[in-house]
C-alpha positions in Angstrom: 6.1 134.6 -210.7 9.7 133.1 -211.8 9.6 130.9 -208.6 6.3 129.7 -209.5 7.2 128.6 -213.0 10.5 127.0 -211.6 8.7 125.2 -208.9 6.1 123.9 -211.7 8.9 122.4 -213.5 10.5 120.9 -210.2 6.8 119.3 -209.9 6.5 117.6 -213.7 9.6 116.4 -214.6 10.9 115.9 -210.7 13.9 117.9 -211.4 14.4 120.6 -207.8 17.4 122.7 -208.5 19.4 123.7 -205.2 19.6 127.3 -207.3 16.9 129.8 -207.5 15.7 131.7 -211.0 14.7 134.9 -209.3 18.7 135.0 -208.1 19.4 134.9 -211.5 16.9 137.3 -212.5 17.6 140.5 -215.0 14.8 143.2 -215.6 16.9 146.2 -216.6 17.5 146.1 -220.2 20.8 148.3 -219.7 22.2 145.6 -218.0 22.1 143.7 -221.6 24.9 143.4 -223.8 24.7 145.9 -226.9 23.4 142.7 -229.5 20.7 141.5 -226.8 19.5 144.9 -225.7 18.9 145.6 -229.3 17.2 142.7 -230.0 13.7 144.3 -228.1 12.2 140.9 -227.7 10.7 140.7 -223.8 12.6 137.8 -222.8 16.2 136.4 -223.3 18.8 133.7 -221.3 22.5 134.7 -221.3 24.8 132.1 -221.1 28.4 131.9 -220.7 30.9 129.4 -219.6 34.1 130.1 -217.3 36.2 127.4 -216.9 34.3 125.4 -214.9 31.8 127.6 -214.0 28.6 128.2 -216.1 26.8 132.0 -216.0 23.3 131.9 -216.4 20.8 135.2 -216.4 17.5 135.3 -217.6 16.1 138.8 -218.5 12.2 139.4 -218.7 10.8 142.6 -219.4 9.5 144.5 -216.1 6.2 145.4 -217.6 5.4 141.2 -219.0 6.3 140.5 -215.1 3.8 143.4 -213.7 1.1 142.1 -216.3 1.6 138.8 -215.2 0.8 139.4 -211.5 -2.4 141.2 -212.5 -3.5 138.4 -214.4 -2.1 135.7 -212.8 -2.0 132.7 -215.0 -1.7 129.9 -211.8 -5.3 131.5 -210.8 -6.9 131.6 -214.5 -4.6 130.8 -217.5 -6.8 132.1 -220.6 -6.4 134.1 -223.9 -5.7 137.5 -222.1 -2.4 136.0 -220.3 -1.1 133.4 -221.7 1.3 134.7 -224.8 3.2 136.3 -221.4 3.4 133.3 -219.8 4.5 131.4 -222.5 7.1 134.0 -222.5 8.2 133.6 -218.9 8.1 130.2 -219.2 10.4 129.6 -221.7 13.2 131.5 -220.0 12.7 129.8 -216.6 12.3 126.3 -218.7 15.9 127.4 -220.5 17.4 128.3 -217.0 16.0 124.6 -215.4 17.2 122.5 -218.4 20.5 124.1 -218.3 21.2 124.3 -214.6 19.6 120.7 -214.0 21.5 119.4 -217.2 25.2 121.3 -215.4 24.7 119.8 -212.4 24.5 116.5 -213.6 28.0 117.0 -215.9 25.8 117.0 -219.2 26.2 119.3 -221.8 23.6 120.5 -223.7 22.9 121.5 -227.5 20.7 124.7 -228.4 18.0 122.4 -230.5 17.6 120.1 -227.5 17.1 123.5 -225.2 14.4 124.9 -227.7 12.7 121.2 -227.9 12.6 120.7 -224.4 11.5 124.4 -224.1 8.3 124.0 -226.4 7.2 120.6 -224.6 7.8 122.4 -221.7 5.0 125.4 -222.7 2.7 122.7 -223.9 3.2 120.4 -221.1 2.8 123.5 -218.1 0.0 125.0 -219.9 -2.1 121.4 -219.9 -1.1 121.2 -216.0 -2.6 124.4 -215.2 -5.6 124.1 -217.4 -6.5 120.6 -215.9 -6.1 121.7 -212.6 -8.2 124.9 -213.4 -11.1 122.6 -215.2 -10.6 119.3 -213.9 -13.6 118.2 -216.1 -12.9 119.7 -219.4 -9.7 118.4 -221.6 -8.1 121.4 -223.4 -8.1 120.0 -226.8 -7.4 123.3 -228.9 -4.1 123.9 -227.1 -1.9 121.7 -229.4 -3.5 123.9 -232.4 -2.6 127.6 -230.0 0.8 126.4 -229.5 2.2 124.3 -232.9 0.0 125.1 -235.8 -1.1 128.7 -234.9 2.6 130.2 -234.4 5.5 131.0 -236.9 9.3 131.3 -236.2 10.3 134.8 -236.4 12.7 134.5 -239.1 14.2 138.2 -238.2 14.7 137.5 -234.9 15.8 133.7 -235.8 18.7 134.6 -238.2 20.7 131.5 -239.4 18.9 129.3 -236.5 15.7 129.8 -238.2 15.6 126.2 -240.0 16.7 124.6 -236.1 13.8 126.6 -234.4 11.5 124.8 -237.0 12.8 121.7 -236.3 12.4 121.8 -232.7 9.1 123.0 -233.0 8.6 120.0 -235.8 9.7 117.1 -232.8 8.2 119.0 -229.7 4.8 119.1 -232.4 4.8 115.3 -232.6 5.5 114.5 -229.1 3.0 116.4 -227.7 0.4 115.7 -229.9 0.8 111.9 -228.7 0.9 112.8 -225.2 -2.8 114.5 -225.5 -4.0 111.5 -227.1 -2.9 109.3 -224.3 -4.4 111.8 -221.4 -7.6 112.4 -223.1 -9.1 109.3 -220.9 -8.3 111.6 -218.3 -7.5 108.7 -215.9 -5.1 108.5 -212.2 -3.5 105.5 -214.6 -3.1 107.3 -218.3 -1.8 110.4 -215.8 0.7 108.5 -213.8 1.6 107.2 -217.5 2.4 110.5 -219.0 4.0 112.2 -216.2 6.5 108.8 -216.6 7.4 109.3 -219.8 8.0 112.7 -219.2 10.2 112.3 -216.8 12.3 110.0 -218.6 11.9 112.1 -221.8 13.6 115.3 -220.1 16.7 113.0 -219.0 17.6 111.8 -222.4 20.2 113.5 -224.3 19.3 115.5 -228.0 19.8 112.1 -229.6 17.9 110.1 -227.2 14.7 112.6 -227.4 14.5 112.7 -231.6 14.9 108.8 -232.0 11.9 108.4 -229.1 9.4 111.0 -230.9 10.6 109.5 -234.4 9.5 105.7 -233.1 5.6 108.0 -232.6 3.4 106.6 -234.8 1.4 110.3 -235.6 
């Protein structure tokens, strides 16, 4: 399933990573440190820097991974599967914006990882659901993913006001992306997938003066 998401992200933004997620795959909770094994949320991305050398693990919870392969969201993504997938998703979207972002020599900032990481849900989940139902244009997704969902302010702590934000810009962008695909055209696609892929290579600064310049 991890290789699947990775190799969904390779395909929209045109990013393939010479590293594999499922290499850097945790599913034991012991392995954790104390702070993020008590956390009990079913997914988290460890990060550490050595010198040169950045660590990067992505834990998922062995029951959300045995779920998703019953229900597999690349066959059928509906109501039943897809709060685990979004789930997934966002730890393989943090492990391909870091690792993409480190080998190119760019840092990155933790509001431009959870921006990129909610575009990322809205943006894979409208790529599955178009190729699923070519004819039918998921309008009620923006309202799923930005308007129905709250940051956890428990689990947020101090970052709560950043996650907000991030959900705020990603919110914005996305909403003019739909727009611009609803004419469900090979031109207004080959459009969007553009400006995606320029999107994800801009810097934090770059991305909130391009959504800002959105007329909503």
């Amino acid at each position: 399933m991890v290789n699947a998401l990775q190799n969904l992200l390779a395909t929209i933004y045109d990013v393939p990573l010479a590293h594999d997620v499922a290499e850097f795959l945790l599913t034991d909770r012991a392995q954790l440190p104390q702070r993020a094994r008590d956390s009990g949320t079913d997914e988290q991305v460890l990060v550490a820097e050595d010198g040169d050398t950045l660590w990067v693990h992505v834990y998922l919870e062995p029951a959300l991974l045995q779920r998703l392969e019953s229900a597999n969201p690349f066959e059928s993504l509906h109501a039943g599967n897809i709060a685990d997938y979004l789930t997934a998703l966002e730890g393989v979207s943090h492990f391909v914006y870091l690792v993409w972002n480190a080998s190119n020599d760019r840092a990155v900032t933790l509001m431009e990882l959870e921006l990129q990481a909610e575009i990322d849900k809205y943006v894979s989940c409208m790529w599955l659901l178009r190729e699923q139902n070519p004819r039918r244009f998921p309008a009620e997704l923006h309202h799923v993913l930005f308007e129905r969902t709250r940051v956890d302010a428990r689990l947020a702590g101090d970052r709560a006001a950043m996650y907000r934000s991030a959900d705020h810009f990603a919110s914005r962008f996305c909403r003019r992306l739909a727009r611009n695909l609803q004419p469900a055209s090979a031109s207004a696609h080959a459009d969007a997938t553009a400006e995606l892929r320029r999107f994800y290579r801009f810097n934090r600064e770059r991305k909130i003066r391009h959504i800002e310049r959105v007329d909503d």
